[in-house]
N, C-alpha and C positions, 0 to 999 in steps of 0.2 A: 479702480480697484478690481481684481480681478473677481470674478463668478466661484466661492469656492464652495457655491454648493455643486457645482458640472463637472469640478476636478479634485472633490476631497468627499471619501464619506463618512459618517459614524458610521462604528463595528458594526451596528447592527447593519446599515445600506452594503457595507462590506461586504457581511455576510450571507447576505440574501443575495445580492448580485452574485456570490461565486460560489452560490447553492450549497454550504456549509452552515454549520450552528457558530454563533460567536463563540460559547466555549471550545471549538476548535481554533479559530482564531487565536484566540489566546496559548491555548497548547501550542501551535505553532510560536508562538512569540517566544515561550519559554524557550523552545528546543532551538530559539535563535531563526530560526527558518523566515519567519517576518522582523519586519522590526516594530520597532516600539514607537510611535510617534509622540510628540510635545503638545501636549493641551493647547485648544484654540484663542487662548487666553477668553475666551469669549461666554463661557461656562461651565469649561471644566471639559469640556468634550476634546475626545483626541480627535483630527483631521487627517483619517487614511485617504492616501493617493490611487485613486480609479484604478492606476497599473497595478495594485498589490492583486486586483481580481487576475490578472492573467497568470500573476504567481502561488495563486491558490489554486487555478485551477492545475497548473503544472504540476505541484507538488501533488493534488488529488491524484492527478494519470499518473504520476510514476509511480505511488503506492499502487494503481490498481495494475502496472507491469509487475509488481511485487520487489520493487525497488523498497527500503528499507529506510526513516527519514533519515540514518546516517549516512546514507547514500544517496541520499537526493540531496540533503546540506554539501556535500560536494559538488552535485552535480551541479546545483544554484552558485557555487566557487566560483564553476568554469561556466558559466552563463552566458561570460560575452563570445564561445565558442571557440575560441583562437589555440587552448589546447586539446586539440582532435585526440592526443594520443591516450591522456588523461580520461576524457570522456569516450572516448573507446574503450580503457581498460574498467572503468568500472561497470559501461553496459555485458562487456566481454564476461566481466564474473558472473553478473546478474543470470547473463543466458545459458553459462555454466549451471546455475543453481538451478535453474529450470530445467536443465536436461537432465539435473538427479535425479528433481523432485517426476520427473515426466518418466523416469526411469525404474523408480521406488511405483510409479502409481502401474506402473504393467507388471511387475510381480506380483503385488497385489490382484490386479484385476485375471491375472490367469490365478494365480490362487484360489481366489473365488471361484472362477469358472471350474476349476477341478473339482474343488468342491462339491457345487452345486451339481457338479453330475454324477462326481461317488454317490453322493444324496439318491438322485433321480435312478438310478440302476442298482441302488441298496435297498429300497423301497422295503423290503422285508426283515430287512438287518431289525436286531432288536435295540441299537443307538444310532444316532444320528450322527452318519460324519462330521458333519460342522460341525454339533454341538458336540463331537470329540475332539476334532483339531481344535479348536476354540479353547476348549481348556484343557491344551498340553503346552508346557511350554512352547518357543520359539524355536529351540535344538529340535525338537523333537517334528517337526512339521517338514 
């Protein structure tokens, strides 16, 4: 009979193997993203397979690329790799989203910068740039 304690773990060995809390595990299960496995008949314990650790950690990196878990349930879809163009299109948006979000963060950070130097060369103004822009609206900036 086979070793199923080398090739199956409880949630919890699960979850410490793919450095996760078991209430994630289960979150994943809900959103479908894991599965569910059938009790060992042996006390009630479910028996996850070694390999779910490589698909926690997967799912962890694509959240931390800022993939989306609707986005990574796809990309788990296409898992056996064979459609390229599919997993191209969804990294392709992804990288789209980043160049907005990369996009939105340099207006802001020259924003600031202007700011902070109206600040530093108004030094005798009797308000505070910032704390003017700051509270005018959005039009008004």
């Amino acid at each position: 009979m086979e070793n199923t304690s080398a090739s199956f773990y409880t949630i919890g060995r699960l979850a410490r193997a793919a450095g996760v809390g078991v209430e994630t595990i289960r979150y994943y299960q809900r959103r479908q993203l894991l599965p569910v496995p059938h009790s060992d008949g042996t006390g009630g314990f479910r028996a996850y397979p070694v390999a779910l650790v490589d698909r926690i950690r997967f799912i962890k990196r694509a959240q931390e690329l800022g993939f989306t878990l609707d986005e990574i349930s796809h990309l788990l879809l296409l898992e056996d790799g064979d459609d390229r163009v599919a997993i191209r299109e969804v990294a392709n948006e992804r990288l789209l989203q980043v160049r907005a979000k990369l996009a939105d963060l340099q207006k802001m950070e020259h924003m600031l910068s202007d700011l902070i130097h109206q600040c530093e060369v108004s030094a005798g103004a009797a308000s505070c740039p910032i704390i003017q822009a700051l509270g005018h609206s959005k039009s008004h900036c």
